[in-house]
C-alpha positions in Angstrom: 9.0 -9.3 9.4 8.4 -6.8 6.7 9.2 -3.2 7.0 8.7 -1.1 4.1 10.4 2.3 3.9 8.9 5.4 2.8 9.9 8.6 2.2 7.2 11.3 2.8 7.0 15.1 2.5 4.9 15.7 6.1 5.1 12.7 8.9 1.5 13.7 10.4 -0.1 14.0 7.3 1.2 10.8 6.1 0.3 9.3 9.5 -3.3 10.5 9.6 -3.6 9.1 6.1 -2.0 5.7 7.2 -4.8 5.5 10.3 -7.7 6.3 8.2 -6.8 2.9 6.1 -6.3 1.3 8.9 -2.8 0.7 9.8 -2.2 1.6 13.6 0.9 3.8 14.8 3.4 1.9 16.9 4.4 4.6 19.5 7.1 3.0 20.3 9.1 3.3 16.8 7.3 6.8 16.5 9.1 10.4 16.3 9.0 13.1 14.6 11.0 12.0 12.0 9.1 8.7 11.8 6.2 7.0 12.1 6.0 3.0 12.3 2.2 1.9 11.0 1.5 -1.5 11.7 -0.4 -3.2 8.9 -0.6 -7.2 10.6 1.8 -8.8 12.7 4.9 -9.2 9.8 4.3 -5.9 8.0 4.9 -2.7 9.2 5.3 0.5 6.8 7.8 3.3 8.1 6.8 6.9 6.8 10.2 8.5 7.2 10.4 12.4 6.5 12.9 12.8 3.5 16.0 14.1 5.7 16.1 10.9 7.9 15.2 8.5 5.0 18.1 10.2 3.2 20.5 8.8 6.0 19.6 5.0 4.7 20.5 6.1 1.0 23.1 8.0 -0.8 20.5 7.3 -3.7 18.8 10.5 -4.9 14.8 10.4 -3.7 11.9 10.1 -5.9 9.5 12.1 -6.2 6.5 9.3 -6.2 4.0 11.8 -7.5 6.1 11.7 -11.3 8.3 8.7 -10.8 7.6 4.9 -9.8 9.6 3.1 -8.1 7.7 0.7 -6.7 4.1 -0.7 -6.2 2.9 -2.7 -2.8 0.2 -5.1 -3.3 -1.9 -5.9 -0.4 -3.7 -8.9 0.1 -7.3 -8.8 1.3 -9.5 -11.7 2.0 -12.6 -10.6 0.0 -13.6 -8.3 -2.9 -15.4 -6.0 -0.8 -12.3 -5.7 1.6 -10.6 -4.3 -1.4 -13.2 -2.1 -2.2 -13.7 -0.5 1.0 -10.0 0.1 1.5 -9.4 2.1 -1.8 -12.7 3.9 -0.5 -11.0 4.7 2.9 -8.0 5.6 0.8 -9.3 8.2 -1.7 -11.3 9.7 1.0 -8.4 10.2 2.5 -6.8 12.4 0.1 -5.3 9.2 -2.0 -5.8 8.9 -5.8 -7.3 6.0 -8.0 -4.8 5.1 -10.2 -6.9 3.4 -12.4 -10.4 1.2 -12.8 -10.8 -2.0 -10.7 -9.4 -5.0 -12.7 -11.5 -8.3 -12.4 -9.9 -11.2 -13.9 -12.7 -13.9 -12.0 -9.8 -15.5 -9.9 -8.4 -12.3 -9.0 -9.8 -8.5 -8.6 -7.8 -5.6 -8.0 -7.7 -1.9 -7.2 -5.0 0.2 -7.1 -4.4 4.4 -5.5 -1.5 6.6 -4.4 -1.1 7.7 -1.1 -0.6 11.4 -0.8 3.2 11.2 -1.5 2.4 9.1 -4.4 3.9 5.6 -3.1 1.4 3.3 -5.3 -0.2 0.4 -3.3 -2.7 -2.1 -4.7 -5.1 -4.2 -3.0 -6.3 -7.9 -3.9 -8.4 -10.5 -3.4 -7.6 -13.8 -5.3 -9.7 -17.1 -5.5 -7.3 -19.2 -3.7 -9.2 -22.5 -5.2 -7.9 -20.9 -8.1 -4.8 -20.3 -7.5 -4.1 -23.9 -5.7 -5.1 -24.7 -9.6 -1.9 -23.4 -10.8 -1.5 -20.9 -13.8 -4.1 -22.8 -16.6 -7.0 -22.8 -14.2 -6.4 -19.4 -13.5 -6.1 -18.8 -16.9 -9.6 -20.2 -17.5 -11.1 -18.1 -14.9 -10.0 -15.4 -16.7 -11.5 -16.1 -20.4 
């Protein structure tokens, strides 16, 4: 199993925001300090509010809105699943990072969530990627 950490500024915002994606809230690894939203059976994503994340790190905490330190990329089995995420997203108070990137074999979209954690969904040809790098290459010219 995945579990990827992230520090937010408000747990029920960042919640809410989670749920309207899609991810579900696991009550069960839930507080007020914490929220646990499932993404599939292996991933989960922890919104931890700064104070209890700090107890995992001696490391100072970004601030995701000026700084990266990371961005998650999410698979999706079709184009329009990506598409309709990001549109869940930004309606949700997340921010397009940039224009949706079609290589052929591969199309992308990437936001911010409110904290400014970047994430970027994909969908890739998997014919294409069974190819190995030249096919996928081709796809892309």
């Amino acid at each position: 199993m995945i579990f990827v950490n992230l520090p937010v500024a408000d747990v029920a915002a960042s919640t809410a925001f989670y749920e309207a994606i899609g991810m579900v809230k696991n009550e069960m690894f839930s507080n007020h300090q914490a929220s646990s939203m499932v993404w599939s059976d292996t991933i989960h994503f922890m919104l931890l509010d700064h104070a209890f994340y700090a107890t995992f790190t001696a490391k100072q905490i970004i601030d995701a809105k000026t700084t990266s330190g990371m961005l998650i990329a999410l698979a999706f089995d079709a184009r329009a699943d990506v598409d309709a995420f990001t549109k869940a997203a930004v309606a949700a108070g997340g921010q397009e990072l940039h224009d949706p990137e079609d290589l052929g074999f591969m199309y992308s979209r990437a936001f911010a969530d409110p904290d400014g954690h970047g994430l970027g969904p994909f969908w890739m040809d998997p014919a294409a990627a069974a190819s190995g790098p030249e096919h996928m290459a081709d796809a892309a010219a």
